[in-house]
C-alpha positions in Angstrom: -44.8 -45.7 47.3 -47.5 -43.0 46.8 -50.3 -45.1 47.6 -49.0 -45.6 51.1 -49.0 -41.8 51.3 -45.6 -41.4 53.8 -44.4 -38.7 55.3 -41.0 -39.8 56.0 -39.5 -42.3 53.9 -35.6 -43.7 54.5 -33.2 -45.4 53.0 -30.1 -47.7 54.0 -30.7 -50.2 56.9 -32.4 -53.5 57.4 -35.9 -54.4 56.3 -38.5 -53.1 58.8 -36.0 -51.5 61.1 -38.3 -49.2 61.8 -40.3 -51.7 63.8 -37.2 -51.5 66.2 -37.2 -48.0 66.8 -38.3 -46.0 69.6 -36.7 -42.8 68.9 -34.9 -40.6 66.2 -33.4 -37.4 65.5 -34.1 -36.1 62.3 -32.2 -32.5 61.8 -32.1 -31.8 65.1 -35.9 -32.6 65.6 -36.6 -35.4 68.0 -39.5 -37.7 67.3 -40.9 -40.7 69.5 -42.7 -43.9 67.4 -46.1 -44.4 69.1 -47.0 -47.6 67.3 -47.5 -49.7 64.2 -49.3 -47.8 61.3 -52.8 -50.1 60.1 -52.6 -50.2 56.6 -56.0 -49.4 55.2 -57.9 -50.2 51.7 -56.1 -47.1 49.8 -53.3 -48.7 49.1 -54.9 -50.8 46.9 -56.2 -48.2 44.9 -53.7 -47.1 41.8 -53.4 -43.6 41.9 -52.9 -43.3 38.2 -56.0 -44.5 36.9 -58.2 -45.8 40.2 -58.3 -49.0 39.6 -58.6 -51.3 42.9 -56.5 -54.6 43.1 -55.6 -57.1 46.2 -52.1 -55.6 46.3 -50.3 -54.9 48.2 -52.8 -55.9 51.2 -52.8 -59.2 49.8 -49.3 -59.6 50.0 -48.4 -58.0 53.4 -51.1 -59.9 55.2 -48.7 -63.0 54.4 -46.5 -61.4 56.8 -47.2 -58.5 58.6 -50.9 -59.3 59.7 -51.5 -58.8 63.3 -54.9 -59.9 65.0 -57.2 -58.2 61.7 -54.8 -55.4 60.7 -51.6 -55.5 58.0 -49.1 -53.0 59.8 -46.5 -51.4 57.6 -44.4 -48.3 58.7 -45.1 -46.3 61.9 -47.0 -43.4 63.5 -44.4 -40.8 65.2 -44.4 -38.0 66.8 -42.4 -35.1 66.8 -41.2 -33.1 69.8 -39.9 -29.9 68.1 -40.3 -27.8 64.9 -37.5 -27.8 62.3 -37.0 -28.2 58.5 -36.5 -31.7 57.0 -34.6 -32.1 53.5 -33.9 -34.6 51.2 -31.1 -36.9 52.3 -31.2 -35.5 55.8 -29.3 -37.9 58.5 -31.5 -40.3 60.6 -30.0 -41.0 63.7 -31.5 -43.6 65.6 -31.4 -43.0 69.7 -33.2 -45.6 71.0 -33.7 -49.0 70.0 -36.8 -51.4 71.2 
């Protein structure tokens, strides 16, 4: 997980669901998904010890690879200030 560097990571629902999303409320605080996130050579670095491998690039390309970019996750933004906690509710208000 760390070598994606989220901000927002969930849990519960479908594989990529977040690819369906257009909108959310997250503790009150509205955000809007903009688009796909690029995936870039970082996360094929191990942040333990720095080593560089194919993975997970290699792997993703298999299936997420649009055009010459491996998507996985989304950029958002946010249309209000709050504070976020573990195990906050994710409410979904606007599919794609």
């Amino acid at each position: 997980m760390n070598r994606f560097r989220p901000n927002l990571v969930f849990k519960g629902g479908r594989p990529f669901d977040e690819d369906k999303w257009e909108s959310f409320v997250l503790n009150g605080i509205k955000f809007r998904v903009v688009k796909p996130c690029a995936r870039c050579v970082i996360t094929t670095v191990d942040q333990t010890n720095a080593r560089k491998s194919e993975e997970p690039l290699k792997t993703l390309s298999l299936y997420r690879k649009e055009g010459n970019k491996i998507l996985f996750g989304q950029n958002l933004l946010h249309e209000g200030a709050g504070l976020i906690e573990t195990d906050s509710l994710i409410t979904v208000t606007q599919w794609k």
